[in-house]
C-alpha positions in Angstrom: 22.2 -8.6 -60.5 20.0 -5.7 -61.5 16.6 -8.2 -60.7 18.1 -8.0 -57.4 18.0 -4.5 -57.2 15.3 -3.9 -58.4 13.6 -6.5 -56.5 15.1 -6.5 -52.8 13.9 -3.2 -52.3 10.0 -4.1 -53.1 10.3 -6.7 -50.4 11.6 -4.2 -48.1 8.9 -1.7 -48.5 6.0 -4.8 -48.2 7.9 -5.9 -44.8 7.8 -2.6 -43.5 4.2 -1.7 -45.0 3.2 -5.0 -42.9 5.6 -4.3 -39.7 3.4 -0.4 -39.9 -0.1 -2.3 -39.9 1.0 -4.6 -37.4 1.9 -1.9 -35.2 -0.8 0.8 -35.8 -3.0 -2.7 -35.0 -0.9 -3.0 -31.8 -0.8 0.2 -31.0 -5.2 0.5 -31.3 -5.5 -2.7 -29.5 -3.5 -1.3 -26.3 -5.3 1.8 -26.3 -8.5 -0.3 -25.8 -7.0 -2.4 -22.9 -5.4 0.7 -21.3 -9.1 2.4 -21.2 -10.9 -1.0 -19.8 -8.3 -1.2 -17.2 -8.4 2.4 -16.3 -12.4 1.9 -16.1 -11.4 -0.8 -13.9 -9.0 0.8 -11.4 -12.0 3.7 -11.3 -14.1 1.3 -10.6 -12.0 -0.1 -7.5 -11.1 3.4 -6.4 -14.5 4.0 -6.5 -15.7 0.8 -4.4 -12.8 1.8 -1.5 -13.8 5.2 -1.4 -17.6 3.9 0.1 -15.8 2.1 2.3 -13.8 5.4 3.9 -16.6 5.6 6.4 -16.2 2.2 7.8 -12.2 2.5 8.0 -12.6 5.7 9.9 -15.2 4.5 12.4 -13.2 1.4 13.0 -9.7 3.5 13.3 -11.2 5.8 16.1 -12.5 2.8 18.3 -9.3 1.4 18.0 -7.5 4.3 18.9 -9.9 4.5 22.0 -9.2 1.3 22.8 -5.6 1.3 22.8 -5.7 4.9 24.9 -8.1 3.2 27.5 -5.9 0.1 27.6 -2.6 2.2 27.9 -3.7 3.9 30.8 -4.9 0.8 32.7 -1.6 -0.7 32.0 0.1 2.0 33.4 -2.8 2.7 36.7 -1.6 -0.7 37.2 1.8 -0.4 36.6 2.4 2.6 39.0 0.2 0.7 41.8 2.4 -2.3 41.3 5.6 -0.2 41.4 4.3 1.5 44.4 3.1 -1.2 46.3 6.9 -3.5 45.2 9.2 -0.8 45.5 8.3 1.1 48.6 9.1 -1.8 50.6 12.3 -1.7 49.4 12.6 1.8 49.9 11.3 1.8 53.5 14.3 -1.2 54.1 16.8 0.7 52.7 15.8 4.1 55.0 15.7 1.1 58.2 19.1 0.2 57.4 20.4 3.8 56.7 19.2 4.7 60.0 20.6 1.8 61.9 
């Protein structure tokens, strides 16, 4: 019994001794892959950043494009209204008349 005491405790203190190394090793290791990723994502945000220029040129043609199509859709619209539905309104003045 008292080998047992005597020894359980100094294989407690090895395993946590070895569970403090494995984790300080953890621990260093993850620190290094946080920093290459972070160079990484710098990288990336770097790389998008050039590209600002192109997005912007090719979000204001498309907005031009879109404005210039919605008013031809709606020049043709309103002609197309016009031309369908005064007919009906000149029939419905006829018959009111009548």
């Amino acid at each position: 019994m008292e080998f047992w005491l005597s020894f359980l405790p100094i294989i407690i203190y090895l395993l946590l001794i070895a569970l403090l190394v494995v984790g300080i090793i953890l621990g260093i290791k993850s620190i290094i892959t946080v920093n290459k990723v972070e160079k990484v994502v710098d990288d990336v945000n770097e790389k998008v950043e050039s590209l600002n220029g192109l997005f912007k040129i090719v979000d204001f043609t498309t907005d031009k494009i879109v404005t210039l199509t919605d008013k031809i859709v709606d020049a043709v619209s309103s002609v197309a209204s016009k031309l369908f539905f005064h007919k009906k309104v000149k029939k419905i003045k006829e018959e009111e008349n009548e």
